[in-house]
CHARMM-style PDB file with segment names, atoms N, HN, CA, C and O in Angstrom:
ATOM      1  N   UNK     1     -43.671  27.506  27.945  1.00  0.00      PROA
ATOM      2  CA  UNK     1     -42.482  26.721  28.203  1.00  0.00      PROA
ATOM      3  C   UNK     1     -41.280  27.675  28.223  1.00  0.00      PROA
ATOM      4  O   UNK     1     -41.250  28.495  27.306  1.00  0.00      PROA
ATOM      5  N   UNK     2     -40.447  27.697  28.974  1.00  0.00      PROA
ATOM      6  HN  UNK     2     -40.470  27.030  29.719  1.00  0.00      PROA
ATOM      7  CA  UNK     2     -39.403  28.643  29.392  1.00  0.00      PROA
ATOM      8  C   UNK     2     -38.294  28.430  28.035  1.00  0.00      PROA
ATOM      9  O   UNK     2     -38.417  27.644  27.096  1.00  0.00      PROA
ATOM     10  N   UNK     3     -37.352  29.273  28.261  1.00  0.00      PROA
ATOM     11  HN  UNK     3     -37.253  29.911  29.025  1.00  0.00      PROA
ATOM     12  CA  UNK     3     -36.629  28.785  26.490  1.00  0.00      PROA
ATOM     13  C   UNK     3     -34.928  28.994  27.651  1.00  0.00      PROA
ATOM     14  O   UNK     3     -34.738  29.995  28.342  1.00  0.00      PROA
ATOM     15  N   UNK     4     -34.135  28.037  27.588  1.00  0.00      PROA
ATOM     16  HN  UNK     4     -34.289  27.224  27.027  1.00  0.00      PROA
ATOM     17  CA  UNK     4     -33.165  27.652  28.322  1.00  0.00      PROA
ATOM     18  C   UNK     4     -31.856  28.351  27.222  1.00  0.00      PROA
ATOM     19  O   UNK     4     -31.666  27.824  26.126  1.00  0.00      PROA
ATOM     20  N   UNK     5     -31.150  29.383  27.607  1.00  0.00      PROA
ATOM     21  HN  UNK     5     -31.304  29.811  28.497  1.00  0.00      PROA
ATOM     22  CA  UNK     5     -29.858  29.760  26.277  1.00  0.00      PROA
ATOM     23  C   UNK     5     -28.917  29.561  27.255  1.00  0.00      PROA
ATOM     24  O   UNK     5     -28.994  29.867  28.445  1.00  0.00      PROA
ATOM     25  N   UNK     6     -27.842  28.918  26.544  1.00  0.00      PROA
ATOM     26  HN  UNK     6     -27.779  28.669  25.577  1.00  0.00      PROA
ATOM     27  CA  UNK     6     -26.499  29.044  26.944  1.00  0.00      PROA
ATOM     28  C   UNK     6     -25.031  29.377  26.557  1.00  0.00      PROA
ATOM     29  O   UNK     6     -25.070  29.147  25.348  1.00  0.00      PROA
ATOM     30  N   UNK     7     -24.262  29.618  26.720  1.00  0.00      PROA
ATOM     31  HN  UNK     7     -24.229  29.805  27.702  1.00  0.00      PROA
ATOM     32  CA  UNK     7     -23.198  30.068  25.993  1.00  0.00      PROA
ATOM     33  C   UNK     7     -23.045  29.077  25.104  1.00  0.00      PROA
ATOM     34  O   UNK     7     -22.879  27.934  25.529  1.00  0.00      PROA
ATOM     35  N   UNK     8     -23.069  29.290  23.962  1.00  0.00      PROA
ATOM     36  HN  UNK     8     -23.203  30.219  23.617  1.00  0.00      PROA
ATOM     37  CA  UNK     8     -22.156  28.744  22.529  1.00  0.00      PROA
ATOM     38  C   UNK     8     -20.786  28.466  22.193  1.00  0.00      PROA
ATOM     39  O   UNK     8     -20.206  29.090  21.305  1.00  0.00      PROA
ATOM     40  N   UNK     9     -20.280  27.608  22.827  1.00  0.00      PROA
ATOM     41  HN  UNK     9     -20.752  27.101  23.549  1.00  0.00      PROA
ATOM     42  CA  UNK     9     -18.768  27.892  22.283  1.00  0.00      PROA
ATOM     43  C   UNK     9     -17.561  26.983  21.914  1.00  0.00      PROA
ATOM     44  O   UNK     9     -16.357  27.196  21.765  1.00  0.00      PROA
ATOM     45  N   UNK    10     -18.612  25.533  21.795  1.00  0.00      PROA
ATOM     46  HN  UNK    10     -19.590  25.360  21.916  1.00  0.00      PROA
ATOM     47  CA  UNK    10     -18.168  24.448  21.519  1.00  0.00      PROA
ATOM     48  C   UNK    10     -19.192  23.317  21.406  1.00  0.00      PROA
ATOM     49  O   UNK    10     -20.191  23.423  22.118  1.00  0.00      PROA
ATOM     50  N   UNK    11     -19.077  22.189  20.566  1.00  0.00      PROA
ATOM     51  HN  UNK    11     -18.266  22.102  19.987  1.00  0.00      PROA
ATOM     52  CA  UNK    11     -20.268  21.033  20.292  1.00  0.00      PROA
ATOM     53  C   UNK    11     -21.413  21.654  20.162  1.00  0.00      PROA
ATOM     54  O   UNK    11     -22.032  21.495  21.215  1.00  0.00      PROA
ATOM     55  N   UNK    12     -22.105  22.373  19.308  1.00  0.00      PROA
ATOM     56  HN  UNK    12     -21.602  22.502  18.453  1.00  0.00      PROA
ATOM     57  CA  UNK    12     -23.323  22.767  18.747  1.00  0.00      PROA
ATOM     58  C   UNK    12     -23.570  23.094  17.071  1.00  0.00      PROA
ATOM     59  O   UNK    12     -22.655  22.861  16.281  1.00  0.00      PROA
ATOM     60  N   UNK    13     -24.418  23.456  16.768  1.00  0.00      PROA
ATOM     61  HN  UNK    13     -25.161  23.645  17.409  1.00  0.00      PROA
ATOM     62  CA  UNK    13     -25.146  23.460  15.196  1.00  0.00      PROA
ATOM     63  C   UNK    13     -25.863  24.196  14.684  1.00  0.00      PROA
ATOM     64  O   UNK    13     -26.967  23.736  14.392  1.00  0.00      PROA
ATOM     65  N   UNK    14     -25.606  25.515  14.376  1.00  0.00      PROA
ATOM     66  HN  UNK    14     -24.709  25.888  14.613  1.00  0.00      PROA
ATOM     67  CA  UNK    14     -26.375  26.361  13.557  1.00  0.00      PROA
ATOM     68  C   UNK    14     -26.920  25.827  12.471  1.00  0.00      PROA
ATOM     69  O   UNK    14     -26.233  25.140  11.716  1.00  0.00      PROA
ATOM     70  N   UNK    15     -28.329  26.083  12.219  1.00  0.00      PROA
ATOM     71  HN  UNK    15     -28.887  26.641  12.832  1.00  0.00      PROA
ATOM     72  CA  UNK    15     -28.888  26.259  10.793  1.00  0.00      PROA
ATOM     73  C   UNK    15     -30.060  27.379  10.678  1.00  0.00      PROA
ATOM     74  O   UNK    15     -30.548  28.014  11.613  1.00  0.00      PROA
ATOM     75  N   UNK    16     -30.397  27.466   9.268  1.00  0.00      PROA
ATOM     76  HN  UNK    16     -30.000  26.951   8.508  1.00  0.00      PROA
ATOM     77  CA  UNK    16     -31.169  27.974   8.870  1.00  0.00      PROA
ATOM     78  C   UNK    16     -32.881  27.939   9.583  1.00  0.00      PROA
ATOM     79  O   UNK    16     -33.297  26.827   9.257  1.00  0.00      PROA
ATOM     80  N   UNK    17     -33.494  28.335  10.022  1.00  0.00      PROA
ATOM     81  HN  UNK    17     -33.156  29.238  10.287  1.00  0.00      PROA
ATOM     82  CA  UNK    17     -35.141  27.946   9.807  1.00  0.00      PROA
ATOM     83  C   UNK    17     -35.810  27.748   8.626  1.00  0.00      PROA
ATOM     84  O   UNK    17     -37.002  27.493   8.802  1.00  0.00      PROA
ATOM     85  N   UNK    18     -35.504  27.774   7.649  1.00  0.00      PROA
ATOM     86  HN  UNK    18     -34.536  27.981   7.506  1.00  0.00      PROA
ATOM     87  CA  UNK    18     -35.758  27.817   6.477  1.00  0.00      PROA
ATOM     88  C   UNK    18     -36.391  26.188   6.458  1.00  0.00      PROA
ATOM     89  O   UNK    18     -37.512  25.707   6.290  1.00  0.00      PROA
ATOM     90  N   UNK    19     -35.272  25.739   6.677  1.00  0.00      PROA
ATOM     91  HN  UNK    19     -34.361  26.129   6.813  1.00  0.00      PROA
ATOM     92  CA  UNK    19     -34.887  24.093   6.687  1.00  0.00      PROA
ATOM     93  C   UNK    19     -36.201  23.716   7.284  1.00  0.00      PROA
ATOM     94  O   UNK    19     -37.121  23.272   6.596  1.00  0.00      PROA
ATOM     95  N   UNK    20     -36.262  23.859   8.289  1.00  0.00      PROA
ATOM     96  HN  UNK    20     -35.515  24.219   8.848  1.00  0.00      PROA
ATOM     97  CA  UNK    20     -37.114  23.205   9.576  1.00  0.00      PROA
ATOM     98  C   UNK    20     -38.138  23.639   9.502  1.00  0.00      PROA
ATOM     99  O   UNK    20     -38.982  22.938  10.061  1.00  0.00      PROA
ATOM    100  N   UNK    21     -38.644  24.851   8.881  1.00  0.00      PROA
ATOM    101  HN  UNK    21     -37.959  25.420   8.427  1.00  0.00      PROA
ATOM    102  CA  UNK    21     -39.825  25.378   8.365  1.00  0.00      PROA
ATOM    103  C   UNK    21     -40.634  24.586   6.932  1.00  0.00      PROA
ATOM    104  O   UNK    21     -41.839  24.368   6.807  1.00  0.00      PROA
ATOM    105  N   UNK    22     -39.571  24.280   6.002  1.00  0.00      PROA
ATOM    106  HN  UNK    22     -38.592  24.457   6.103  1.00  0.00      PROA
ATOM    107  CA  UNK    22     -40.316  23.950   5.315  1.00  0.00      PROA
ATOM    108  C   UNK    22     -41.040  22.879   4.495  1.00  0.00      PROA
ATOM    109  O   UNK    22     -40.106  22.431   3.830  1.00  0.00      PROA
ATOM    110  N   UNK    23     -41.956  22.302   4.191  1.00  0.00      PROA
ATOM    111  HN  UNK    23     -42.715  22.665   4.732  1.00  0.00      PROA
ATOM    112  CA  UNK    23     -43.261  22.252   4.398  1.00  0.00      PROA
ATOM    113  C   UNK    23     -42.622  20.746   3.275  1.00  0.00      PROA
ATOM    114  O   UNK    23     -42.866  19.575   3.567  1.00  0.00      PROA
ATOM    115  N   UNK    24     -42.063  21.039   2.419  1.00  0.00      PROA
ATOM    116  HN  UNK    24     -41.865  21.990   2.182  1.00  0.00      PROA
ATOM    117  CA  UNK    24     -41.868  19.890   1.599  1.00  0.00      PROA
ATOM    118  C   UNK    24     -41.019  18.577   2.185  1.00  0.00      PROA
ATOM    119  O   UNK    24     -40.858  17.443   1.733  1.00  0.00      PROA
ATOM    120  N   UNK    25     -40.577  19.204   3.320  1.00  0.00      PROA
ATOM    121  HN  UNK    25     -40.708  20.125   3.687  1.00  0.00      PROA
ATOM    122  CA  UNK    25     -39.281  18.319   4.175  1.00  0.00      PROA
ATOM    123  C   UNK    25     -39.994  17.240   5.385  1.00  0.00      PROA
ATOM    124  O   UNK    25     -40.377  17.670   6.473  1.00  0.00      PROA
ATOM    125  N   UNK    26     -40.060  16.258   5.116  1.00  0.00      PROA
ATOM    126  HN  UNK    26     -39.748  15.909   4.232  1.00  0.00      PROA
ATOM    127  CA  UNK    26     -40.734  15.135   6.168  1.00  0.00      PROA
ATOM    128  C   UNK    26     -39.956  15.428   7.324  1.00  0.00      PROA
ATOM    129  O   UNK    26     -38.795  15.837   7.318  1.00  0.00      PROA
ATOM    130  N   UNK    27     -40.474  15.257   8.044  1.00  0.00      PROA
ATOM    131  HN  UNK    27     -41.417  14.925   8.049  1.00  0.00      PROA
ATOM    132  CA  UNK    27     -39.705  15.546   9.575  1.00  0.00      PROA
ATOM    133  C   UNK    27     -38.770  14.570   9.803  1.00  0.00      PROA
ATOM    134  O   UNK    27     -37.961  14.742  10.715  1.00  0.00      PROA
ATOM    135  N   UNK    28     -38.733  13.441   9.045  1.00  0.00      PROA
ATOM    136  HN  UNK    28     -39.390  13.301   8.304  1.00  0.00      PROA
ATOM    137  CA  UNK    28     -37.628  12.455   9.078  1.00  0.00      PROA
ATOM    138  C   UNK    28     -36.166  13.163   8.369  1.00  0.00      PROA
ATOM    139  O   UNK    28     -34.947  13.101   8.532  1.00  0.00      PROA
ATOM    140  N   UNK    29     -37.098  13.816   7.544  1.00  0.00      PROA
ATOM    141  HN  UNK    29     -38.088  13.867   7.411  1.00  0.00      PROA
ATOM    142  CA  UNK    29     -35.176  14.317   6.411  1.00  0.00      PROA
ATOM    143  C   UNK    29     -34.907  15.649   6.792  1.00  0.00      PROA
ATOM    144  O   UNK    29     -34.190  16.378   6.108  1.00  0.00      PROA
ATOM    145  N   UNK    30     -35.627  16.133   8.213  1.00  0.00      PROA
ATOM    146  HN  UNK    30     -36.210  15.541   8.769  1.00  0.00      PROA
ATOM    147  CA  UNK    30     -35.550  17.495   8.982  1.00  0.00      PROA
ATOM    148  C   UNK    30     -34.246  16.711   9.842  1.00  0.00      PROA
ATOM    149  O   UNK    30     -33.042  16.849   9.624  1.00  0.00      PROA
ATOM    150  N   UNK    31     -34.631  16.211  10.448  1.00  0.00      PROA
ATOM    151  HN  UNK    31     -35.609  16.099  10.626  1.00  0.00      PROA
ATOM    152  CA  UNK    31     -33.531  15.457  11.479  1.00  0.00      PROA
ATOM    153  C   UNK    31     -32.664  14.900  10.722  1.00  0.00      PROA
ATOM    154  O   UNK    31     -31.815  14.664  11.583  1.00  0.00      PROA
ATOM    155  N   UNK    32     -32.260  14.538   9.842  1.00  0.00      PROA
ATOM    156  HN  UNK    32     -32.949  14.730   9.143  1.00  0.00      PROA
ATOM    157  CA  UNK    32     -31.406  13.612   8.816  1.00  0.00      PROA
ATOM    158  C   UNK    32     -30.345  14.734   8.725  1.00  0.00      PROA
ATOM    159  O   UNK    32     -29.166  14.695   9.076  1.00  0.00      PROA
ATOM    160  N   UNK    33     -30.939  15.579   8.260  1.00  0.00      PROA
ATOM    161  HN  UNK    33     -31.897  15.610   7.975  1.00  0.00      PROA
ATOM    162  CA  UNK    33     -30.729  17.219   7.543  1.00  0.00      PROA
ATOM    163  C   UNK    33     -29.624  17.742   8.931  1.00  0.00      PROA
ATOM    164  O   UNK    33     -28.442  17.980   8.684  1.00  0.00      PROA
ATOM    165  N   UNK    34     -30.078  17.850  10.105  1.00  0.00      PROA
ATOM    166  HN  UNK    34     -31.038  17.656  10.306  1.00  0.00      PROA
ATOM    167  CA  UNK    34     -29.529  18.302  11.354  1.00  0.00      PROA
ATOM    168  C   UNK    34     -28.475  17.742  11.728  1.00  0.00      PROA
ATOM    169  O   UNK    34     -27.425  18.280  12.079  1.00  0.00      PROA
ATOM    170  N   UNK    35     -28.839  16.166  11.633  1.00  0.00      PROA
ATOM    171  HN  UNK    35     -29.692  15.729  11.348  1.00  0.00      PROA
ATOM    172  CA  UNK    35     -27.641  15.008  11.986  1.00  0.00      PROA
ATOM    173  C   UNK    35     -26.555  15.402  11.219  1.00  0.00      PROA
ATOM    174  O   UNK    35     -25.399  15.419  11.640  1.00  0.00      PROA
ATOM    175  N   UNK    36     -26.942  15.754   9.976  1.00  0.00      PROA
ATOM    176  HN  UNK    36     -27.881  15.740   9.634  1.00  0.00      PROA
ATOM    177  CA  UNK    36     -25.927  15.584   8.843  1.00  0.00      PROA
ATOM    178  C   UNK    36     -24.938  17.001   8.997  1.00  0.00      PROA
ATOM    179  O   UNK    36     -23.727  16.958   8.779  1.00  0.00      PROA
ATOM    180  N   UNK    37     -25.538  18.044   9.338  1.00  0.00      PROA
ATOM    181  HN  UNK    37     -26.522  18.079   9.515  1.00  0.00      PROA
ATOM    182  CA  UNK    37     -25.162  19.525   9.403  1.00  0.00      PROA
ATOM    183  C   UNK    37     -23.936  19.465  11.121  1.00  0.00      PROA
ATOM    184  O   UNK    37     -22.942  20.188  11.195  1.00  0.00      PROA
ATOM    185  N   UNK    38     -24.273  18.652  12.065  1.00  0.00      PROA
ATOM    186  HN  UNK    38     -25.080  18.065  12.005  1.00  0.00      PROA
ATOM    187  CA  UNK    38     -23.704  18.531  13.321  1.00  0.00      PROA
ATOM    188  C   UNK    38     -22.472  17.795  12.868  1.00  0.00      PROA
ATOM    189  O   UNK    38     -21.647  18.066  13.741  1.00  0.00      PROA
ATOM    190  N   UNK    39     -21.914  17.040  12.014  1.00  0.00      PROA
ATOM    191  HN  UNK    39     -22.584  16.820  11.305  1.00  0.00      PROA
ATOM    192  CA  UNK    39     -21.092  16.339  11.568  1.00  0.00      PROA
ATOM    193  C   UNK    39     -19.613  16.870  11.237  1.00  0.00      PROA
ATOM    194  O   UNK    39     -19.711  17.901  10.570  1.00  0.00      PROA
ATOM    195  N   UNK    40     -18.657  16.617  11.409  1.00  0.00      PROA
ATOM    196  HN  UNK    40     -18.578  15.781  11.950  1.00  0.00      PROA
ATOM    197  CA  UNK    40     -17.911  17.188  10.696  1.00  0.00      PROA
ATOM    198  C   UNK    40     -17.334  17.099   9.255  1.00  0.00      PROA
ATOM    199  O   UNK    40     -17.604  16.031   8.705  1.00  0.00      PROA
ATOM    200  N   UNK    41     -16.694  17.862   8.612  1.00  0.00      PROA
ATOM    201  HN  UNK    41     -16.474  18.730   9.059  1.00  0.00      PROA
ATOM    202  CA  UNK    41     -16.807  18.064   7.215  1.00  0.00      PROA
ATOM    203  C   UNK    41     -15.992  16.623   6.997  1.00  0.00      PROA
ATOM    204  O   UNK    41     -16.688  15.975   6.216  1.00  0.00      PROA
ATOM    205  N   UNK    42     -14.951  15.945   7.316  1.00  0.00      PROA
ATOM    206  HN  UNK    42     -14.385  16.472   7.951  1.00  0.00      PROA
ATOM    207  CA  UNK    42     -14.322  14.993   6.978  1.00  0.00      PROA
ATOM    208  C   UNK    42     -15.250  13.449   7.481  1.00  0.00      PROA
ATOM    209  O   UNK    42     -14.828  12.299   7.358  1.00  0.00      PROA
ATOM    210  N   UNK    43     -16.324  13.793   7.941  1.00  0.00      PROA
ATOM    211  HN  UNK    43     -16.666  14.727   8.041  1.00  0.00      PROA
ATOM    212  CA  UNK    43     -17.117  12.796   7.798  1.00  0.00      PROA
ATOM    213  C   UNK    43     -17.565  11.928   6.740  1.00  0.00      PROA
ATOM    214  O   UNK    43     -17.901  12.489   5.697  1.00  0.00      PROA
ATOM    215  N   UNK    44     -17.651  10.430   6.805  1.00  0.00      PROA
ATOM    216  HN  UNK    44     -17.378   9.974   7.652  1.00  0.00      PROA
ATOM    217  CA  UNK    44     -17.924   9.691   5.442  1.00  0.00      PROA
ATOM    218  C   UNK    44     -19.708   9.823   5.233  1.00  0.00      PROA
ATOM    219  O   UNK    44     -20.627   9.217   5.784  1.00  0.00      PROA
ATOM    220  N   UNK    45     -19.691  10.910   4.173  1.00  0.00      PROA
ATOM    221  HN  UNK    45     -18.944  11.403   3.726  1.00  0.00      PROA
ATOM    222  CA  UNK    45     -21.085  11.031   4.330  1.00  0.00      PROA
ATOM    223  C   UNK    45     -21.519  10.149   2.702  1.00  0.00      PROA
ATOM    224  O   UNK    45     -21.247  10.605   1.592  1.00  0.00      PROA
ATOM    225  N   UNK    46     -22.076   9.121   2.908  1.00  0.00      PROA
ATOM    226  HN  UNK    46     -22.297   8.750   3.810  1.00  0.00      PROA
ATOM    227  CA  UNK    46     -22.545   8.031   2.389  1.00  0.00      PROA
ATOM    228  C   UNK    46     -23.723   7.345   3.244  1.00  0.00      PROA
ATOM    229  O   UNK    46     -23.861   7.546   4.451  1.00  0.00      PROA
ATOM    230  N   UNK    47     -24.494   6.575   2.534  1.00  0.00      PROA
ATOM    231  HN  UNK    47     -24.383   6.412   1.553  1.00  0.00      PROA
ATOM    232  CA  UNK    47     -25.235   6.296   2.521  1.00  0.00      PROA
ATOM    233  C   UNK    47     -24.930   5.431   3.736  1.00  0.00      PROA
ATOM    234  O   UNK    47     -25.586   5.736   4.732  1.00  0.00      PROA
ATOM    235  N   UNK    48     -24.029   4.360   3.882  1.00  0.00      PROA
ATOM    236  HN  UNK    48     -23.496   4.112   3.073  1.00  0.00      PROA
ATOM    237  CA  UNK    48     -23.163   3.549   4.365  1.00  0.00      PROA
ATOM    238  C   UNK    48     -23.200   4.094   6.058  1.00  0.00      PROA
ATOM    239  O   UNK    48     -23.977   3.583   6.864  1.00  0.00      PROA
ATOM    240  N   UNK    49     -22.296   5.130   6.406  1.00  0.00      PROA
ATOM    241  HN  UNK    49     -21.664   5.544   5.750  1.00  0.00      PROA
ATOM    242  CA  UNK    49     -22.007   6.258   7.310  1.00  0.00      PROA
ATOM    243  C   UNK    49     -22.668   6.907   7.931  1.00  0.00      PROA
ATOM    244  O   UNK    49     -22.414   7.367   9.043  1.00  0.00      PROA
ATOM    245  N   UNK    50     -23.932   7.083   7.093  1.00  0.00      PROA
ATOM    246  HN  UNK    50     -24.139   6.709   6.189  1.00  0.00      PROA
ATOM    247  CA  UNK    50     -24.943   7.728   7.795  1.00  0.00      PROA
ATOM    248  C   UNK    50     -25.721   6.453   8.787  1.00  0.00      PROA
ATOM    249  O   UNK    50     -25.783   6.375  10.014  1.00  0.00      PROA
ATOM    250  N   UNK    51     -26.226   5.592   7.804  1.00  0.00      PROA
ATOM    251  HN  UNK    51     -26.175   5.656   6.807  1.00  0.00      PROA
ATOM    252  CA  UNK    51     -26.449   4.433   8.537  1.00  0.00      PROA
ATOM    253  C   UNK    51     -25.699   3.649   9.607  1.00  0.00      PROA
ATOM    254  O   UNK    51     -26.297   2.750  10.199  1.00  0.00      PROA
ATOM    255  N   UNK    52     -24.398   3.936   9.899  1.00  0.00      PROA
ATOM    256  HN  UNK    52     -23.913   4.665   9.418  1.00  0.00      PROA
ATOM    257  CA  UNK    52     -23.737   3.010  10.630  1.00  0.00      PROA
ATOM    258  C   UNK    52     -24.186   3.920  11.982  1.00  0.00      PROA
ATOM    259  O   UNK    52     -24.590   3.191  12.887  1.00  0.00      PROA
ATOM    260  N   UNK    53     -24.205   5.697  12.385  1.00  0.00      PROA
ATOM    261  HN  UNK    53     -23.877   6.290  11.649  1.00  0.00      PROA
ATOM    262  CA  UNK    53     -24.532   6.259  13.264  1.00  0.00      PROA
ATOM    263  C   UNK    53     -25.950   6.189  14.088  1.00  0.00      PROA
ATOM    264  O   UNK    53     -26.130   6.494  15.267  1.00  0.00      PROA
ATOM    265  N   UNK    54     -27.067   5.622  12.978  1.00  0.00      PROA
ATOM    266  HN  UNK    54     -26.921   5.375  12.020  1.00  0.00      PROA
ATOM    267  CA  UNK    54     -28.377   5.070  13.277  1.00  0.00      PROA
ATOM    268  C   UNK    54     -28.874   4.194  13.584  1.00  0.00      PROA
ATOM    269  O   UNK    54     -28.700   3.048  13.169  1.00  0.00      PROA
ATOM    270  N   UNK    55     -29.638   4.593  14.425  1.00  0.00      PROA
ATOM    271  HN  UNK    55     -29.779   5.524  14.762  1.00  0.00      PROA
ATOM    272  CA  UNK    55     -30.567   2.966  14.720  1.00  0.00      PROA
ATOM    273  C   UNK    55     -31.160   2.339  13.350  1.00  0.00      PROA
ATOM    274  O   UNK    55     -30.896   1.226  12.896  1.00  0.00      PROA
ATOM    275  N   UNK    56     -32.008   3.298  12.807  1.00  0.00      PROA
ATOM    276  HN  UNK    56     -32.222   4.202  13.176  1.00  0.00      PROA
ATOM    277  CA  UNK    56     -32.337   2.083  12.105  1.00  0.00      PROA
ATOM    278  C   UNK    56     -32.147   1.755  10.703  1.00  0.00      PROA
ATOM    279  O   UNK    56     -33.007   1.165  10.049  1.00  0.00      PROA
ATOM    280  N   UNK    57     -30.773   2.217  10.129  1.00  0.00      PROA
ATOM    281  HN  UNK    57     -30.075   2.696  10.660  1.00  0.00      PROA
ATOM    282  CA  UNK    57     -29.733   1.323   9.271  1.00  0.00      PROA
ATOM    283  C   UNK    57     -30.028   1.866   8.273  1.00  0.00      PROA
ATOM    284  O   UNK    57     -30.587   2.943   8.480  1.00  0.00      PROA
ATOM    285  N   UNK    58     -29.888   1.570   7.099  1.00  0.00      PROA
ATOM    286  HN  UNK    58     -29.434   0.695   6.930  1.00  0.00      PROA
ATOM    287  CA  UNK    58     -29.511   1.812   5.660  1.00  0.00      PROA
ATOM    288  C   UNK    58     -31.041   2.175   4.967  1.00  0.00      PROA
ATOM    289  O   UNK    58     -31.450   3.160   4.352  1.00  0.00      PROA
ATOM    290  N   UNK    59     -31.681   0.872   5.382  1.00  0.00      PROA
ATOM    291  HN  UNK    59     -31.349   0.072   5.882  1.00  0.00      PROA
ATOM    292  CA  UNK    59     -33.601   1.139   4.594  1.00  0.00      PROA
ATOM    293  C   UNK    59     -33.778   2.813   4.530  1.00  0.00      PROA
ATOM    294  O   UNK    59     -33.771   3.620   3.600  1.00  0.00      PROA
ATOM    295  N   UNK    60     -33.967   2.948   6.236  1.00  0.00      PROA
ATOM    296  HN  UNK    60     -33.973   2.293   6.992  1.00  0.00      PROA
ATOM    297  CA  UNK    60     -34.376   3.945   7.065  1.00  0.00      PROA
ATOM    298  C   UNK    60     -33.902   5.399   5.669  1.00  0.00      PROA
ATOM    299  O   UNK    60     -34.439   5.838   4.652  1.00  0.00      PROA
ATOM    300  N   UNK    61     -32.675   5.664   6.416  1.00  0.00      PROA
ATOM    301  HN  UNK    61     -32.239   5.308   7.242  1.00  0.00      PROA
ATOM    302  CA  UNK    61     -32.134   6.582   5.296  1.00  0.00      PROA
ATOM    303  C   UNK    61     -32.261   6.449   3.806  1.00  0.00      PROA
ATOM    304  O   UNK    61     -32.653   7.355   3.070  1.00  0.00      PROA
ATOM    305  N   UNK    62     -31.895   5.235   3.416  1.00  0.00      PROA
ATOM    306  HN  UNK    62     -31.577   4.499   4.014  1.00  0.00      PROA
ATOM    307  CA  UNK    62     -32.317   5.566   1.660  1.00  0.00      PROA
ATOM    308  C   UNK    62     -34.259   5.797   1.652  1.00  0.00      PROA
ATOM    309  O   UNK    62     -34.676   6.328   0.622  1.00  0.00      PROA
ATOM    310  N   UNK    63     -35.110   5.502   2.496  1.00  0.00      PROA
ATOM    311  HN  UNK    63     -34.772   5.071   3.332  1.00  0.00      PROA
ATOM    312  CA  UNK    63     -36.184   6.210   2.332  1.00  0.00      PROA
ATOM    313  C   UNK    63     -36.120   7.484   2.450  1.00  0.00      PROA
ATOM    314  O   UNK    63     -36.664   8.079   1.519  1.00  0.00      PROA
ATOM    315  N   UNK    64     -35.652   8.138   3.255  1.00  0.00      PROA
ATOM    316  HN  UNK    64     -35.209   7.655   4.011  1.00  0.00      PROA
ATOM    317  CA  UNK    64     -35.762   9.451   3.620  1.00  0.00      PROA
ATOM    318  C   UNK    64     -34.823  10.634   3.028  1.00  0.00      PROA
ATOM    319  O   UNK    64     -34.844  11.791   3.447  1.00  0.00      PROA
ATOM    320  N   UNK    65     -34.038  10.175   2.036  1.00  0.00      PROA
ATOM    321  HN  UNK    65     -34.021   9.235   1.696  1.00  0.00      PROA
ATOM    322  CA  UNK    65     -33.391  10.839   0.905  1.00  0.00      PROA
ATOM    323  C   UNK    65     -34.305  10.643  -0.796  1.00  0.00      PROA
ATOM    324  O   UNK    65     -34.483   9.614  -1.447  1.00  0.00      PROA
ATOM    325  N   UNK    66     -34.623  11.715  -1.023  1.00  0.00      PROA
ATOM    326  HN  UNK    66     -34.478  12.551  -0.494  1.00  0.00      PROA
ATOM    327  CA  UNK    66     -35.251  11.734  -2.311  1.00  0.00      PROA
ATOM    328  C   UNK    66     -34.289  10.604  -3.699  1.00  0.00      PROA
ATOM    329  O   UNK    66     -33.116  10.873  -3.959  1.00  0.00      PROA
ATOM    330  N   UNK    67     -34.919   9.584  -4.320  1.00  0.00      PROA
ATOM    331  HN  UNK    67     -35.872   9.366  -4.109  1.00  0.00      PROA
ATOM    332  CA  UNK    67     -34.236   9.301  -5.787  1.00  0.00      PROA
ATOM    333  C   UNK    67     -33.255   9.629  -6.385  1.00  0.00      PROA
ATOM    334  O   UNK    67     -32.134   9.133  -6.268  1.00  0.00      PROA
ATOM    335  N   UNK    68     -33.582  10.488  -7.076  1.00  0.00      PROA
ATOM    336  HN  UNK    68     -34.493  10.890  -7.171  1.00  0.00      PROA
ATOM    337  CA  UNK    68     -32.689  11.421  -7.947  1.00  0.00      PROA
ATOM    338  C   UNK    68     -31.517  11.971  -7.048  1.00  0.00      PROA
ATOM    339  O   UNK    68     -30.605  12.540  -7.646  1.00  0.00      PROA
ATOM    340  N   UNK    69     -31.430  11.848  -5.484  1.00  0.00      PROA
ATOM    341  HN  UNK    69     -32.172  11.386  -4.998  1.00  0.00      PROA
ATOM    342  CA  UNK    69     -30.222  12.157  -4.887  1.00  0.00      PROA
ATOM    343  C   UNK    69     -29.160  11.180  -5.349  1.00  0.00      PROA
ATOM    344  O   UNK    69     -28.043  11.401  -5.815  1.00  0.00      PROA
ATOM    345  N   UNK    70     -30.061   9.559  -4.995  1.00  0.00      PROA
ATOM    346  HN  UNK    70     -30.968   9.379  -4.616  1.00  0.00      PROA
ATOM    347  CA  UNK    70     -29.030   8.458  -5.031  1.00  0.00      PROA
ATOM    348  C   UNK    70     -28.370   8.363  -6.270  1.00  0.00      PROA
ATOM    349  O   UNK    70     -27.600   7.408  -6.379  1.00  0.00      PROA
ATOM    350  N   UNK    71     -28.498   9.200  -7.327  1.00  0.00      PROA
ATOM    351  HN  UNK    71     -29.123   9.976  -7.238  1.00  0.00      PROA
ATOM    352  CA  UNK    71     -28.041   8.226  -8.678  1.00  0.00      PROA
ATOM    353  C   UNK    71     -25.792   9.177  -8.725  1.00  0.00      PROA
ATOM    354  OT1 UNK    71     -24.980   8.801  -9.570  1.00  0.00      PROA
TER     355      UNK     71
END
């Protein structure tokens, strides 16, 4: 598959591979993780916020955030 690069120089998202590599991270809270990183910092990042940008709402995300995050 050909790998498509283009100039960088506005609306995009660096991260780590680390992230996306690893092994403990459901591929749901890989993308959560991405969504959340593309955002800007004055974003309402709540539980609330995250859900209002998603299809599928509040459940969705509080599954895909570990417990011990929510308290």
């Amino acid at each position: 598959m050909p790998v498509f690069r283009v100039e960088k120089v506005k609306d995009y998202t660096i991260m780590p591979n680390t992230h996306l590599r690893n092994r403990q991270l459901s591929l749901q809270a890989k993308g959560l993780l991405c969504q959340m990183l593309s955002l800007p910092p004055e974003w309402n990042f709540t539980l609330q916020g995250l859900a209002y940008i998603n299809k599928e709402g509040l459940d969705a995300i509080t599954t895909v955030l570990p417990a011990e995050d929510m308290e």
